[in-house]
Z-matrix of the N, CA and C atoms (Angstrom, degrees):
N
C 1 1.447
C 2 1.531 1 110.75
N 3 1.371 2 116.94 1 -15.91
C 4 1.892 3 98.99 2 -155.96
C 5 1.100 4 80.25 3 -97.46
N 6 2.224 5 124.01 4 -37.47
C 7 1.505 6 94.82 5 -176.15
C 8 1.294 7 139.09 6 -96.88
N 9 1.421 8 112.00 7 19.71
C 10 1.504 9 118.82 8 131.68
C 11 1.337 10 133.56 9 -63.44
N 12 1.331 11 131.15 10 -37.10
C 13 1.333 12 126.93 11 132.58
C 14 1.452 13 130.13 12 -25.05
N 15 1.416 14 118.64 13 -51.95
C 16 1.555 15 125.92 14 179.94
C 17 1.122 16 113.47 15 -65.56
N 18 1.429 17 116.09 16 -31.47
C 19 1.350 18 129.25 17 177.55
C 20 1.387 19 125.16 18 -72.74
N 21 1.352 20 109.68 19 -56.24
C 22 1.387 21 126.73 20 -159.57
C 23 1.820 22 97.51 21 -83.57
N 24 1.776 23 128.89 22 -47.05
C 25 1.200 24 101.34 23 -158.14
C 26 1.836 25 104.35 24 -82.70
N 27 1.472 26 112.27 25 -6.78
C 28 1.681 27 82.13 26 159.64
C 29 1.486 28 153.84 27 -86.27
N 30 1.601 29 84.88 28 6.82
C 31 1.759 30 114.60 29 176.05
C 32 1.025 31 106.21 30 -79.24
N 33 1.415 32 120.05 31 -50.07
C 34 1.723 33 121.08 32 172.91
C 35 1.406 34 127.06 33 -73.55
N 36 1.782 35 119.70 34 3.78
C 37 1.243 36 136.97 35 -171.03
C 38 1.670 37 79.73 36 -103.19
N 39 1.345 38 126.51 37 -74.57
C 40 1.213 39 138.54 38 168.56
C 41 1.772 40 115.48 39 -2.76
N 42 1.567 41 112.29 40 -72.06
C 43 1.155 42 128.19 41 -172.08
C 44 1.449 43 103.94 42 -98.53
N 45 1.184 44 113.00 43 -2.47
C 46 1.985 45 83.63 44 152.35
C 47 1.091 46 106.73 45 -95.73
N 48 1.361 47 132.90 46 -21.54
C 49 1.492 48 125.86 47 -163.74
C 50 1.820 49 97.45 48 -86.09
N 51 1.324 50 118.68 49 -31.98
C 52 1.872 51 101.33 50 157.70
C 53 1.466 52 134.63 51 -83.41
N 54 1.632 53 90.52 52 18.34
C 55 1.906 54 115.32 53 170.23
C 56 1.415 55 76.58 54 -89.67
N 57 1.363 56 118.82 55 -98.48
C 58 1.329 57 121.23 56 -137.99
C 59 1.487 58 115.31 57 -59.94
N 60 1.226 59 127.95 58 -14.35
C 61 1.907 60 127.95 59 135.73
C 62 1.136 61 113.79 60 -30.32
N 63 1.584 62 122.13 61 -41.99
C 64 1.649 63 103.84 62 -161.62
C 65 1.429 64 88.42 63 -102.65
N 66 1.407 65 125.19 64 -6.62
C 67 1.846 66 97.67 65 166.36
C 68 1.378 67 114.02 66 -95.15
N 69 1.141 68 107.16 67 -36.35
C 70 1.504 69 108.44 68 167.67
C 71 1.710 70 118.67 69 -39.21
N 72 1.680 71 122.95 70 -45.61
C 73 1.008 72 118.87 71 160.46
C 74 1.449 73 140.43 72 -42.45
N 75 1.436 74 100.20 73 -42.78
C 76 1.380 75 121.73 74 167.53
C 77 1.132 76 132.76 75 -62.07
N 78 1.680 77 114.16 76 -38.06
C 79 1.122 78 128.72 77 -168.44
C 80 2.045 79 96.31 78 -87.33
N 81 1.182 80 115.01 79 -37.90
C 82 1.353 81 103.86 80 166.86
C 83 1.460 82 129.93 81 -57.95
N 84 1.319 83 126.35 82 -30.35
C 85 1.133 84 112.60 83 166.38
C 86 1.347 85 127.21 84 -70.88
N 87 1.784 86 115.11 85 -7.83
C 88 1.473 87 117.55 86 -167.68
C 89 1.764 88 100.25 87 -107.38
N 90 1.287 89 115.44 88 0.92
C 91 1.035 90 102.81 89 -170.36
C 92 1.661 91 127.01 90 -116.61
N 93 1.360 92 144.69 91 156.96
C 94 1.389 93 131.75 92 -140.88
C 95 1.594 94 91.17 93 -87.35
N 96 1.218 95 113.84 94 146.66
C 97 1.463 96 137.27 95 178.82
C 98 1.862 97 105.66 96 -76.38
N 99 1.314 98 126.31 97 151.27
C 100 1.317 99 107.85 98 -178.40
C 101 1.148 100 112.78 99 -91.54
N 102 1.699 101 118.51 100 -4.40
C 103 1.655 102 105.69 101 171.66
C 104 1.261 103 134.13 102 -114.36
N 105 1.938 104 101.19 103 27.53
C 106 0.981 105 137.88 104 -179.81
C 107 1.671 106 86.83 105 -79.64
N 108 1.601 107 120.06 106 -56.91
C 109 1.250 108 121.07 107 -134.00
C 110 1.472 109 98.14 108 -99.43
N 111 1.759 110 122.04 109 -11.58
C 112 1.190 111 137.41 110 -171.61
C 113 1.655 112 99.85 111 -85.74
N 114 1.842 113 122.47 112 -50.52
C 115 1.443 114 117.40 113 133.00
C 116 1.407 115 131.72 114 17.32
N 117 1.750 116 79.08 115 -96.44
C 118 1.699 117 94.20 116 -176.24
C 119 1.832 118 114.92 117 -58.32
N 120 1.131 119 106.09 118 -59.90
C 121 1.478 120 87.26 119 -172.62
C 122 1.250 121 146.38 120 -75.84
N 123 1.422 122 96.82 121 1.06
C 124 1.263 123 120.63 122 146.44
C 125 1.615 124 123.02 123 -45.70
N 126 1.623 125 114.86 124 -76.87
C 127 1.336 126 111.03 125 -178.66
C 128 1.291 127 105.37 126 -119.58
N 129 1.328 128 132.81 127 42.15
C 130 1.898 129 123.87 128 133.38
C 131 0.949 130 139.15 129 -30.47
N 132 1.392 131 111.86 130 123.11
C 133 1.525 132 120.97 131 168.22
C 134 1.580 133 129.63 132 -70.64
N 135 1.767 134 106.84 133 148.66
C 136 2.242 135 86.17 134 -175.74
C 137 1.569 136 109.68 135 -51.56
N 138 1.419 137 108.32 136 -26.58
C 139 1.825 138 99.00 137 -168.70
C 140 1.469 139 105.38 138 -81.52
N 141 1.629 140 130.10 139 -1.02
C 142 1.282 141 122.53 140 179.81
C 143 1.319 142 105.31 141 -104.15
N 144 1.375 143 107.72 142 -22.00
C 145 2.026 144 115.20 143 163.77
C 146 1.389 145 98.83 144 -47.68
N 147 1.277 146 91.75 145 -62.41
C 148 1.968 147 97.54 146 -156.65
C 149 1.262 148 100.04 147 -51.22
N 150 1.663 149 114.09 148 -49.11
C 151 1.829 150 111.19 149 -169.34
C 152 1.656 151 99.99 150 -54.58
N 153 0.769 152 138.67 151 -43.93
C 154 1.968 153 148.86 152 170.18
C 155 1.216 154 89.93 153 -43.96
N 156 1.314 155 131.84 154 -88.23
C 157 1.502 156 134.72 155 -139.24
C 158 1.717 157 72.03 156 -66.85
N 159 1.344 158 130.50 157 -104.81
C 160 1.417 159 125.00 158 -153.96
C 161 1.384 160 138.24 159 -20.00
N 162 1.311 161 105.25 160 -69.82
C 163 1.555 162 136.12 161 171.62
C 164 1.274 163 115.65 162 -75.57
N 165 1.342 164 145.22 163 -50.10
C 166 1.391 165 150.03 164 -150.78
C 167 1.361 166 118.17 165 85.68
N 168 1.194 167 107.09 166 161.71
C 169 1.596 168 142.90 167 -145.66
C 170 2.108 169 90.86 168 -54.60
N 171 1.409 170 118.89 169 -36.40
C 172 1.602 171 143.67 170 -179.88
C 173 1.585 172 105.61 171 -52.80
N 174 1.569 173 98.99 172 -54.96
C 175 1.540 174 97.54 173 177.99
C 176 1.653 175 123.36 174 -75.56
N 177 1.412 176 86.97 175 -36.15
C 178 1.499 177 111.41 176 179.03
C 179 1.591 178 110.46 177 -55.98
N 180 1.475 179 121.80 178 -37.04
C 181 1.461 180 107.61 179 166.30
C 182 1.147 181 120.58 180 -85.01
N 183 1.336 182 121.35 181 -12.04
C 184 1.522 183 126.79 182 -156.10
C 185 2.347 184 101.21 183 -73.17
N 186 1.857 185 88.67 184 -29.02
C 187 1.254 186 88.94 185 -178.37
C 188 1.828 187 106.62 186 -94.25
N 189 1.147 188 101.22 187 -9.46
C 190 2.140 189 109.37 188 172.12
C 191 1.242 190 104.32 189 -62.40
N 192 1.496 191 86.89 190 -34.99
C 193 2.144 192 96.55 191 -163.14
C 194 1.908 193 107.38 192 -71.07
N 195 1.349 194 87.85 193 -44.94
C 196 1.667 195 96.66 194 -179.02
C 197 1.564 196 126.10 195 -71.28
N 198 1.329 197 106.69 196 -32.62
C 199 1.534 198 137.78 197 169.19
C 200 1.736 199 84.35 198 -47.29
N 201 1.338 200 116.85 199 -95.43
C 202 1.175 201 150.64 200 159.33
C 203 1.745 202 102.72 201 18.38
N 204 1.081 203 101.68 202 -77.70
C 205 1.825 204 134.11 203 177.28
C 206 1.583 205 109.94 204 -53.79
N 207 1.475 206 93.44 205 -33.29
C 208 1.757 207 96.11 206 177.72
C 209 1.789 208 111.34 207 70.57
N 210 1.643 209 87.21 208 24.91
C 211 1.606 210 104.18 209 161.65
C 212 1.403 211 127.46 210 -101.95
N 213 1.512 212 110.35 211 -4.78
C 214 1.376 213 120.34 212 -174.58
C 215 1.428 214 110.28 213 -71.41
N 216 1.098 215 107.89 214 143.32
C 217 1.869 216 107.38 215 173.17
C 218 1.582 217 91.00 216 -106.38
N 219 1.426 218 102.94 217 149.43
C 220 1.136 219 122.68 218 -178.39
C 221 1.153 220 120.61 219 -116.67
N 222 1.391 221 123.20 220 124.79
C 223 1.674 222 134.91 221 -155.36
C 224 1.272 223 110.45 222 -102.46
N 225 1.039 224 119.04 223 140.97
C 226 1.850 225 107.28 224 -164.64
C 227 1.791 226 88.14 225 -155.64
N 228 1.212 227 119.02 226 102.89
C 229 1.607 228 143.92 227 162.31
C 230 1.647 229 98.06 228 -30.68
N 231 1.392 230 100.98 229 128.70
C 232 1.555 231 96.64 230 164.76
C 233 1.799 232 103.65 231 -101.74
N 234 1.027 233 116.37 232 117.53
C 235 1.755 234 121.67 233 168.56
C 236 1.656 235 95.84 234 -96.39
């Protein structure tokens, strides 16, 4: 019994740890960079605060990014 034990739990130490490589991979491309976010809060706008406070940090760059690009349209309240 133990040396099936000796055997077996470093195969299964083995193959989760080249599971969690292939999500880990994945999950890096989906996830925010830190000097993406060091960027933003630096020079944010109130309407890209608000997208943060509301939406999260996802939406909140999506309009940094566009700002950024000099694709953003800019909304300006008529009072």
């Amino acid at each position: 019994m133990t040396a099936w034990f000796v055997i077996v739990v470093p195969i299964v130490i083995m193959f989760f740890a080249l599971f969690m490589e292939r999500v880990e991979a994945k999950l890096r491309h989906v996830a925010v960079q830190e000097n993406e976010v060091e960027e933003f809060l630096e020079s944010a706008r109130p309407d890209e605060v608000k997208a943060l406070y509301g939406h999260g940090i996802g939406r909140a760059l999506e309009l940094f990014r566009l700002r950024r690009r000099g694709r953003g349209s800019v909304r300006k309240r008529v009072r």
